[in-house]
N, C-alpha and C positions, 0 to 999 in steps of 0.2 A: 636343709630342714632339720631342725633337733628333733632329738629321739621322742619326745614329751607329743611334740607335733605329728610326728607319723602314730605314731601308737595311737594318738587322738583320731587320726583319719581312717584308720585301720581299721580302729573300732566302730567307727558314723558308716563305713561301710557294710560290715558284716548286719550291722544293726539294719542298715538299707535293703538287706539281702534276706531280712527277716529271721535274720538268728536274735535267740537270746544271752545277753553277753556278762560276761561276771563284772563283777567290779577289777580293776587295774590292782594288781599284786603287787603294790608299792613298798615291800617289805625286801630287804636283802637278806641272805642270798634267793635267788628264784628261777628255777630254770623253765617257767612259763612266764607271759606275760597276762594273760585274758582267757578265760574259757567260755564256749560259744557253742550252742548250742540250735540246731531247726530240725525238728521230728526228731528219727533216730540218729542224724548226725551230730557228731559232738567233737569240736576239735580243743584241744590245748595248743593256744597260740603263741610262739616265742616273734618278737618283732623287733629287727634290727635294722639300723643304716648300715653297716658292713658284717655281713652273714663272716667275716675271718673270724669273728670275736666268737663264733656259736662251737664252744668243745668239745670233746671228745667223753667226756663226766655228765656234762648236758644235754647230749643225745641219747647218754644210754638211759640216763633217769626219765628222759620224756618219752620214750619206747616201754619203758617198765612202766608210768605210769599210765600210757597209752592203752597197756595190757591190763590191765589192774581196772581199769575206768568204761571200758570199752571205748576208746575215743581214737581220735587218728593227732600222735603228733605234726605243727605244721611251722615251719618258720617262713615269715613275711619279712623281705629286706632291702634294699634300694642295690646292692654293689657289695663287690668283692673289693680289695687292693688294687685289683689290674682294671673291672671295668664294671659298667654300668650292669646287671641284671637282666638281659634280653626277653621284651616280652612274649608270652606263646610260648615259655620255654620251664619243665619244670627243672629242676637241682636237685640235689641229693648230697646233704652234710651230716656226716656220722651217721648216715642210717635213716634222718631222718627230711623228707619233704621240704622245698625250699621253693620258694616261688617269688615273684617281684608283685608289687601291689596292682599293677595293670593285669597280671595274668590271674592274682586273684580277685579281681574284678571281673574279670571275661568270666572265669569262675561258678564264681556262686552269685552275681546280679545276672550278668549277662546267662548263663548256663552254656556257654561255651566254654570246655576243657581245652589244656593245651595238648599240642599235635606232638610235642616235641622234648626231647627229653635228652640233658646231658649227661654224659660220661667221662672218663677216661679216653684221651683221642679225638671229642668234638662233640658233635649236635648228632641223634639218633630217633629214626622215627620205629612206633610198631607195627609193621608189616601184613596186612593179615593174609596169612599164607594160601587162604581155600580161593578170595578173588582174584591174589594175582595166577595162580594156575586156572583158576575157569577163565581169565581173562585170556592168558599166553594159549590156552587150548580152542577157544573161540576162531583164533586167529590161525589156529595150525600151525605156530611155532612149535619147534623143539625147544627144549632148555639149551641148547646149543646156539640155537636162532638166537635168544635172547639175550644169555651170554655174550657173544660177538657184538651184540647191538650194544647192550651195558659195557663191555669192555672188561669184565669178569669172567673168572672158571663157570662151568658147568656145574660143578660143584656148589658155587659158591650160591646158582641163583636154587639149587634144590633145597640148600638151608633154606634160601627166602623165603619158601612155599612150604618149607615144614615148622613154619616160623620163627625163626633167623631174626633180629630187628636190623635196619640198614642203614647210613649213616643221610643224613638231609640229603646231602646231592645224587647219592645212590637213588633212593627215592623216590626224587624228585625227576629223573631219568627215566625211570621205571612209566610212573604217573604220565609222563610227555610222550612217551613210545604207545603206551596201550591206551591213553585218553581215556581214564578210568581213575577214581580215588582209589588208592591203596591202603592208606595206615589207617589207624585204630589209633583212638584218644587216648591219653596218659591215663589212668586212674589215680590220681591224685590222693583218692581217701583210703583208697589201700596202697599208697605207694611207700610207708614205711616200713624199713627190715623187720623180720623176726626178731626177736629175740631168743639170743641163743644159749646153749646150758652156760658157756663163759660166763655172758652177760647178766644174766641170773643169777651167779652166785659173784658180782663183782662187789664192791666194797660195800657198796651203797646198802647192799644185804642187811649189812651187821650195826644193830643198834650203835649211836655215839654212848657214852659210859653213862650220861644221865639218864640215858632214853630208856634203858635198861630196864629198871622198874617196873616202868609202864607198860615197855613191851610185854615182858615177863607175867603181869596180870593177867593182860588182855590175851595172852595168848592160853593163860591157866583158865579162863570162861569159857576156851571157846573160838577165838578167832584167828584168823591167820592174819599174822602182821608184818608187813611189808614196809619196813622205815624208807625213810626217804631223807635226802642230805639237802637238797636246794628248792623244795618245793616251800610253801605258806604252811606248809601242814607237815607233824615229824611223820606220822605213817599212812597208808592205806587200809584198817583193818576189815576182814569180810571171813565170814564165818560157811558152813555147809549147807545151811538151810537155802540159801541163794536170795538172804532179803538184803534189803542196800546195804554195800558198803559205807564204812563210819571213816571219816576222816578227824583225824587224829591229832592233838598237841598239845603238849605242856609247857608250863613254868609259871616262876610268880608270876602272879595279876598285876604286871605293869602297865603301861600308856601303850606301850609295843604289843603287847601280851592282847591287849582289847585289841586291838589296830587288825594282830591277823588273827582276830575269832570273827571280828565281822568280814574280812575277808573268805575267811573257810564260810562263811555264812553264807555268803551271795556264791563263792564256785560250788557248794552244795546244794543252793538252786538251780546252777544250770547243768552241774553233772550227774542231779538225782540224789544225791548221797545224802546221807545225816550228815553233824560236825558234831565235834566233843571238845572243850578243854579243860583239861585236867587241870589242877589248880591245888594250892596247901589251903590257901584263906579265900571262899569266896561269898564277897558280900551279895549277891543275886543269885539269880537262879541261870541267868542266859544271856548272854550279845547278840542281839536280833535272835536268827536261828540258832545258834551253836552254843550247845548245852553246857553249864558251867558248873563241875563236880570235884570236889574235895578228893584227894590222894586219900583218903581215908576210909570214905565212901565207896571209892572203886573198888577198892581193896576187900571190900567186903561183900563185894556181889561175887556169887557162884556160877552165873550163868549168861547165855549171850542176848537170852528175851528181858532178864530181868533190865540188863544197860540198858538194849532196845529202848524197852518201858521210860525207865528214867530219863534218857534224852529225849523222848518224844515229851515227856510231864513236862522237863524243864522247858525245852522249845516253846511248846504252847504259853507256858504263863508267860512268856515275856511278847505276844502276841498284843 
């Protein structure tokens, strides 16, 4: 299946599932492919046929923008190098969510989560510690009893019950001896790392030399700005008042330059946000929603209600 095709099917899914889905980030570089949106859930979606391609640069950007947006990074992929994507099973690359298109179909159509989650060493379930001990004590086992039965320390089954996770066959052992479910579903939508002091201040931090400028304004008004190196958009900016975040970008008014304002236009629909594109010469006011402002202009606002104001005036007239 080419990538064009799954992306295509990825998206006719979640749309099936009742999300609202941005337009396809057909722009390079991009370390999301789709943003998707149902109620409060909001994910930034990367879609690959071999999840090896998804780096270690593009996990920490989809975590920080993850934090920044409130949304859950999530990658959808058919296979690794070695083998097919197991479904019912989630992954974890760089930090961030990994799932094959069957498990997110069970997902979010079906509302079945997956039971099962990979690590380092194999397949592991979450154990939930309070049933299998009302279970082993129903029965008048000792942890001892149980132990011998599992084929594990005494030790090992008191992790289990103070929640310990076990490996599938452990489990699965468990589950056949007491005739009782044991585990506890993945949480998928919070199953991306933190972000840690490292990853916060990693490169991606620091304005590229052009971005500089604009950073330097927006942060003189008012906002905190948060650049970004592979997204559609160069930052995230969000000020203290706690009203939407502005998503951010410059350059000349080229054919590219349109291409990702109406991009940031449609993931500003489904992430909530404003957009802005800064610009030297602009002959309108807007591309779809995302407001289109003179480097000269910006320059000369004082404050973060005044932008507000302006990109709301400009958005509307292009209504």
């Amino acid at each position: 299946m080419s990538r064009s095709a799954l992306v295509g099917n990825v998206t006719a899914m979640l749309e099936d599932a009742g999300f609202l889905v941005s337009d396809r980030c057909a722009v390079r570089p991009k370390s999301f492919d789709v943003a998707a949106r149902r109620g409060d859930e909001l994910l930034l979606v990367k879609i690959l046929g071999n999840i090896d391609a998804f780096d270690g640069t593009t996990g920490i950007e989809m975590r920080r923008l993850g934090s920044f947006l409130n949304a859950t990074p999530l990658v959808i992929g058919l296979r690794t190098r070695d083998e097919e994507l197991k479904p019912g099973v989630m992954y974890l690359r760089h930090g961030v969510p990994v799932l094959s298109p069957d498990t997110a179909l069970d997902l979010f159509v079906e509302q079945v989560p997956p039971m099962i989650y990979a690590a380092p060493g194999g397949l592991y379930v979450n154990i939930d510690g309070e049933v299998l001990a009302d279970e082993r004590e129903d029965r008048d086992w000792s942890l001892g009893r149980l132990a011998d039965e599992l084929g594990v320390s005494r030790r090992t089954v008191s992790k289990y019950e103070d929640g310990m996770n076990a490996s599938v066959e452990v489990a699965a052992r468990m589950e056949d001896l007491l005739d009782a479910p044991l585990a506890n579903p993945v949480d998928v939508l919070d199953g991306a790392d933190e972000i840690t002091e490292e990853d916060s201040t990693d490169a991606t931090d620091a304005p590229e030399t052009d971005d500089e400028g604009l950073v330097a304004v927006l942060t003189r008004v008012g906002f905190d700005v948060h650049p970004t190196t592979r997204a559609p958009f160069k930052a995230v900016s969000e000020d203290d008042g706690g009203a939407e975040n502005v998503l951010t970008g410059h350059s000349a008014f080229t054919r590219t330059a349109e291409k990702r304002a109406r991009i940031m236009s449609s993931l500003g629909t489904v992430t909530r946000t404003r957009s802005v594109y800064v610009v030297d010469d602009a002959s309108r006011d807007a591309v779809d929603d995302t407001a289109l402002i003179e480097h000269e202009e910006i320059a000369a606002i004082d404050d973060p209600d005044a932008l507000r104001d302006l990109i709301r005036e400009r958005a509307k007239s292009s209504a």
